[in-house]
C-alpha positions in Angstrom: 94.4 189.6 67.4 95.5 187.2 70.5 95.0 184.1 69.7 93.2 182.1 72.9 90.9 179.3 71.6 90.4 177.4 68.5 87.6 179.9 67.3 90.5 182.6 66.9 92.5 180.0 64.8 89.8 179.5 62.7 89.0 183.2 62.1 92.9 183.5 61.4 92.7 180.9 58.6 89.8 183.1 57.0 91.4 186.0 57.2 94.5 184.7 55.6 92.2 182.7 52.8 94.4 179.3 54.2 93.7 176.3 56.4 97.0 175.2 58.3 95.2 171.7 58.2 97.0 168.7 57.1 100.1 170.9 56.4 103.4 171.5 57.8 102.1 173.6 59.7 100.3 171.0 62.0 102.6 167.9 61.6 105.7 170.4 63.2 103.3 171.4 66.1 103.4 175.0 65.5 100.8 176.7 67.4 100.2 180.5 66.9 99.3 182.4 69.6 99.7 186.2 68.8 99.5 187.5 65.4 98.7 191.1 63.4 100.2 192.2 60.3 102.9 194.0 62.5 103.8 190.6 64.8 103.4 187.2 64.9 104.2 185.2 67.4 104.1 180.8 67.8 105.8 178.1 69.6 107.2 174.5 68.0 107.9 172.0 70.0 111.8 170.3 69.9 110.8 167.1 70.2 109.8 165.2 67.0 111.3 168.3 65.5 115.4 167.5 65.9 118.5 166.4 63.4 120.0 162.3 64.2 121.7 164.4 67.1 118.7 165.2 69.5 119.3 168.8 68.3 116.5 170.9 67.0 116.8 170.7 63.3 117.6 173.9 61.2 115.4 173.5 58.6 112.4 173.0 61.5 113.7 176.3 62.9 113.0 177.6 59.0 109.4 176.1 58.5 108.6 177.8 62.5 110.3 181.5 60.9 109.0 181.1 57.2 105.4 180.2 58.7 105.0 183.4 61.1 106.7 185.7 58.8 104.1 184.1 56.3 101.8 184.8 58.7 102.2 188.4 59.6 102.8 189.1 55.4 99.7 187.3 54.4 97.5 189.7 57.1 99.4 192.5 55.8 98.4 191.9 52.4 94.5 191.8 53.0 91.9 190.1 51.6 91.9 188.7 48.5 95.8 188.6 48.3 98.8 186.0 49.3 102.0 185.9 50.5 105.0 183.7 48.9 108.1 183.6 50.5 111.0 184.4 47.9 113.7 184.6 50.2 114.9 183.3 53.9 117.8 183.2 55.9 118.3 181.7 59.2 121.7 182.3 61.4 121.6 178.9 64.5 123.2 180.6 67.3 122.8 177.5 69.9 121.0 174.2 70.1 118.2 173.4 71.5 117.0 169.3 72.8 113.9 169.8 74.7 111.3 171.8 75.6 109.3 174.4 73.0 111.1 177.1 71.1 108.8 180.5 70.6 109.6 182.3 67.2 108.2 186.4 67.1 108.0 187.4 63.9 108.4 191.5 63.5 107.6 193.7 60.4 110.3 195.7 58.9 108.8 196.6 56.0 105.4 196.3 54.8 104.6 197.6 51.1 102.3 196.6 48.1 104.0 194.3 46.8 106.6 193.1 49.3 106.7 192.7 53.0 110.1 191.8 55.1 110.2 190.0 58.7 113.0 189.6 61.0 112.2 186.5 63.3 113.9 185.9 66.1 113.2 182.0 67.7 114.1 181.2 71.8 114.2 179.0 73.5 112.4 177.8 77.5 115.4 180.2 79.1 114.8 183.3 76.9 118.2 182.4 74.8 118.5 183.2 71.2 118.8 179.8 69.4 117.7 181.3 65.6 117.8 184.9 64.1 115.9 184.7 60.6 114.8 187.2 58.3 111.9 186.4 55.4 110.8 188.7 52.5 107.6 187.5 50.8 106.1 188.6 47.7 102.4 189.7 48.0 100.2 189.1 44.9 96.7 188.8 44.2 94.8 185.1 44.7 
């Protein structure tokens, strides 16, 4: 599913049994434009979203990785089920100040009751400013 109107973000909420309404999700500006079970993919902007520093804050870089990996987990999982993240990592390989980052999420493994992601977040030039990897527990609702 590409994502190209609001209709499709509303059909991914149903599909994934959540609303990303009045969550993190919305007050970071993440805005998912690609997803599937196999890939997810969304852009954050870096403003509003930094350290004291101007610099885009790690953890923000987390919340854009743990909600794609999420993402692509929780549509892997199927109706009915949910996805809880019980691990992340997140390696900052350069900062970014300005502009949007875009975070793809990519399906390494994808079982019954786990599923792992490596995310890899850029930023405006193509440069690698995050690598992060997320495993998620899938369980019923």
């Amino acid at each position: 599913m590409t994502l190209t109107g609001p209709d499709d973000a509303t059909r991914l909420e149903e599909l994934m049994g959540a609303s990303y309404k009045n969550s993190l999700v919305e007050r970071m500006g993440i805005e998912i434009t690609e997803a599937s079970a196999e890939r997810v993919v969304a852009t954050m902007p870096v403003d509003g979203n930094t350290q004291p520093y101007g610099l885009l804050h790690g953890g923000a870089s987390c919340v854009l990785a743990e909600t794609i990996g999420s993402t692509g987990a929780a549509l892997h999982a199927g109706p009915g089920r949910i996805a809880v993240g019980i691990e992340i990592s997140a390696t900052h390989h350069r900062s970014a100040t300005s502009g949007r980052v875009t975070g793809v999420a990519t399906r390494l493994h994808g079982g019954r009751t786990v599923a792992t992601y490596d995310i890899e977040i850029t930023d405006e030039q193509g440069r690698r400013v995050c690598t992060s990897r997320l495993t998620c527990m899938l369980r019923d609702a």
